[in-house]
Backbone as CSV, one residue per row, in Angstrom:
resi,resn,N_x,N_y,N_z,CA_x,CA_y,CA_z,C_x,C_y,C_z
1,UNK,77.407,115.636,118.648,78.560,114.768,118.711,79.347,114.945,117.416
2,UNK,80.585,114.866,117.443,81.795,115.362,116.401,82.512,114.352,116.389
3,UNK,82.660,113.489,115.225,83.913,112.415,114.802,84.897,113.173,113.920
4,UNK,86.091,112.566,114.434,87.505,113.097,114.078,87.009,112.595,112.244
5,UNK,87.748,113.274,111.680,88.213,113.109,110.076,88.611,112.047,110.189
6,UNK,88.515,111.089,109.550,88.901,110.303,108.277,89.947,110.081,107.814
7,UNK,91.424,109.891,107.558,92.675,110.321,107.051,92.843,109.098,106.465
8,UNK,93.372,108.940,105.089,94.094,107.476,104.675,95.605,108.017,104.527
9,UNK,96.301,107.183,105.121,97.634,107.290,104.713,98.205,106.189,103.802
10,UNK,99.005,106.675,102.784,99.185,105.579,101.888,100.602,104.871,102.952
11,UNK,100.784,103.602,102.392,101.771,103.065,103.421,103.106,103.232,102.853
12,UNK,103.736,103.273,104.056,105.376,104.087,104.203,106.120,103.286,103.296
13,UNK,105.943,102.072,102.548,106.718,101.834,101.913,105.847,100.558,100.712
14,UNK,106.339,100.694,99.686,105.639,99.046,98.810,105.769,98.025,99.118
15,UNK,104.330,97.304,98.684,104.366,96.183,98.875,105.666,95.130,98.344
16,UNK,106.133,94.140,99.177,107.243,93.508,98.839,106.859,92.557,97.323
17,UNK,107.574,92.375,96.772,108.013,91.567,95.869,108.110,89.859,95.988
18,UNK,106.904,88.896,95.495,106.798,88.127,95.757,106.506,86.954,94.314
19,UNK,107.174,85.847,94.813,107.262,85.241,92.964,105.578,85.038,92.523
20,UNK,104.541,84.773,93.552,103.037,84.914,93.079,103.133,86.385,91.784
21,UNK,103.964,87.191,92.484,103.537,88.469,91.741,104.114,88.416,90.352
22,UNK,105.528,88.143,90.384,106.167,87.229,89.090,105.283,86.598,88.466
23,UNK,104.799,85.692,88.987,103.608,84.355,88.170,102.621,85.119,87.486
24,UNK,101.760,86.531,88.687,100.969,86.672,87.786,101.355,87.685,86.428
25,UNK,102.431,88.434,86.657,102.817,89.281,85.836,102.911,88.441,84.363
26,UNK,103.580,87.218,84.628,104.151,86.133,83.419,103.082,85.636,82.992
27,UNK,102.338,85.140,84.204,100.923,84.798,83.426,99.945,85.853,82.268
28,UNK,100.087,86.786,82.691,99.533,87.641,81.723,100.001,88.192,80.704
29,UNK,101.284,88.310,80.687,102.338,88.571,79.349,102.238,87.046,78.631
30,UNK,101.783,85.846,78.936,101.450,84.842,78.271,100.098,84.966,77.543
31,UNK,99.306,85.917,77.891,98.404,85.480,77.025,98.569,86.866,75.810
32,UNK,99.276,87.597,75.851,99.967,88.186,74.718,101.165,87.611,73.585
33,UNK,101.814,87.240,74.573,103.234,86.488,73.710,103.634,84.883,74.117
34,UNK,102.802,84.055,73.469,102.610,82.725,73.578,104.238,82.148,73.951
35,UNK,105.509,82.436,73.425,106.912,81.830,73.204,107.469,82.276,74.955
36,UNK,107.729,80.984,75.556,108.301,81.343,76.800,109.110,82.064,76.806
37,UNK,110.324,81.645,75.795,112.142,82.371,76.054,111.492,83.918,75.880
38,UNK,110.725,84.312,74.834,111.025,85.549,74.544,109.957,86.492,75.794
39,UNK,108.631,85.912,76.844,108.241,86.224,77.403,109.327,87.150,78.341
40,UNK,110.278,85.519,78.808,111.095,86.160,80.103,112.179,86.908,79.661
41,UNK,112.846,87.055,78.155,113.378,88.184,77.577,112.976,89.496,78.188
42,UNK,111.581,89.678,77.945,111.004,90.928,77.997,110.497,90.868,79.306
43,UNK,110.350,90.349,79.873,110.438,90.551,81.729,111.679,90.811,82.485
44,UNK,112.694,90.643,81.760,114.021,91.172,82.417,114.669,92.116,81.856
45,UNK,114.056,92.150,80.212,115.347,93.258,79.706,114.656,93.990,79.056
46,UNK,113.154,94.234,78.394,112.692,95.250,78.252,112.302,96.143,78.924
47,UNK,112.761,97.588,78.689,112.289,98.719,79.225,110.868,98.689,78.886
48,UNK,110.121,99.582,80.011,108.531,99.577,79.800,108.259,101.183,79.395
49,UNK,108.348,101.749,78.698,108.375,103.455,78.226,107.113,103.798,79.638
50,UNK,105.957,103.135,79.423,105.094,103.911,79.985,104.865,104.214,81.247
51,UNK,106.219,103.070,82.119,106.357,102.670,83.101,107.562,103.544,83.781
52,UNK,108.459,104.382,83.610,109.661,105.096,83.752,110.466,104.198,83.574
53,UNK,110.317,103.603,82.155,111.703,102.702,81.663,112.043,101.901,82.296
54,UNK,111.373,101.143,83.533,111.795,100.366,83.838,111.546,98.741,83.274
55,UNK,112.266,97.803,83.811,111.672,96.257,83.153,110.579,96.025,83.883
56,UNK,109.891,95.193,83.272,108.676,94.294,84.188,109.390,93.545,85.559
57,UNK,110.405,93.242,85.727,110.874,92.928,86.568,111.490,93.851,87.506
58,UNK,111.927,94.607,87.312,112.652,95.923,88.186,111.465,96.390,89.107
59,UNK,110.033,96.322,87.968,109.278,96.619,88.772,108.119,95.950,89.879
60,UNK,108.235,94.506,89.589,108.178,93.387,90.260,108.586,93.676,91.553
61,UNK,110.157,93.998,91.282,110.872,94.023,92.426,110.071,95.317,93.698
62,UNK,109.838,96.368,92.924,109.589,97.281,93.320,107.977,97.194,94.204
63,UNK,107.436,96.486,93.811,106.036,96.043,94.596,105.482,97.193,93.459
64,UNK,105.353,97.569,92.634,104.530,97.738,91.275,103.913,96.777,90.567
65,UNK,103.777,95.923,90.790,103.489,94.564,89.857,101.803,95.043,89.599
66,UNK,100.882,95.340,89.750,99.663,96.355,89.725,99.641,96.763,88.542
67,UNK,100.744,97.855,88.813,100.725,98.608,87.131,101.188,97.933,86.107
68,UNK,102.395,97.077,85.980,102.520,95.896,85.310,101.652,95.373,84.502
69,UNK,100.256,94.910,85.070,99.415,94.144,84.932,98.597,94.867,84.487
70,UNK,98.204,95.969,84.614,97.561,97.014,84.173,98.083,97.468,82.852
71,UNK,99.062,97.665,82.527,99.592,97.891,81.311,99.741,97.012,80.570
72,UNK,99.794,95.606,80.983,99.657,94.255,79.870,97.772,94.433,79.466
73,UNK,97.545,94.294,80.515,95.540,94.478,80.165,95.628,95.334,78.995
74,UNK,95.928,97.101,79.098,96.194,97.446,77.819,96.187,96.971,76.886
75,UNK,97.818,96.285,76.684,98.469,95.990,75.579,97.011,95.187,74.624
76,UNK,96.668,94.168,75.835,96.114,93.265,75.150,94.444,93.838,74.599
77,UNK,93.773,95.056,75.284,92.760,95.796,74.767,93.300,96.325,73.349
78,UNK,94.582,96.923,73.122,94.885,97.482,72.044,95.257,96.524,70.840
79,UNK,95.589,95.661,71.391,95.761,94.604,70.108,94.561,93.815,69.711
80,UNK,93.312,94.330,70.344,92.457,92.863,70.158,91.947,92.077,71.001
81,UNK,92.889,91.926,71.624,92.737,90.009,72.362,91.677,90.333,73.430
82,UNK,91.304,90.848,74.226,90.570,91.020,74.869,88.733,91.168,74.421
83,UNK,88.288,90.079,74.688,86.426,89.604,74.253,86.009,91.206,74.198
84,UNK,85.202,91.016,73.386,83.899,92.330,73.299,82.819,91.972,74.452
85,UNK,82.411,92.756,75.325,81.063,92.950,76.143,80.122,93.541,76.161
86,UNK,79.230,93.076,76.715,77.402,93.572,76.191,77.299,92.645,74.951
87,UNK,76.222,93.693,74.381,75.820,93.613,73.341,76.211,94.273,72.038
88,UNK,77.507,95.181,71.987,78.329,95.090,70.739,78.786,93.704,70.177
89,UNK,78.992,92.829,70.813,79.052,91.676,70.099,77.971,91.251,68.746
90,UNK,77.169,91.233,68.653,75.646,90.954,68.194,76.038,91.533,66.840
């Protein structure tokens, strides 16, 4: 007996843009940059270099909010803020 392959197709278009996704994006640029005004500064008008220049919001829009969030995780591994695990702590 022979089963057909397997195929994933990625889907024809991104996920839509939803203010949860906003929230969580903001939520997590909050625990980097405590000052609201300047949070949503940089959710609308900073370019993201690593992102193809786009804003955190452009890409919100875009159903990217994933990588967004993924690149704040970064930020916040590279600065620090993020706990030590295991037993390097000790």
């Amino acid at each position: 007996m022979s089963f057909a392959p397997i195929i994933a197709f990625p889907p024809a278009t991104l996920a839509p843009a939803t203010k949860a996704h906003a929230w969580q994006v903001l939520r997590e640029a909050s625990r980097i940059e405590p000052d609201e005004a300047a949070r949503i500064a940089w959710y609308r008008d900073e370019p993201i270099v690593a992102l193809d220049r786009h804003t955190a919001e452009t890409l919100v829009t875009m159903g990217r909010y994933v990588e967004v969030l993924a690149f704040l995780r970064g930020v916040r591994m590279d600065l620090g803020l993020e706990p030590s695990h295991g037993f390097g702590a000790f």
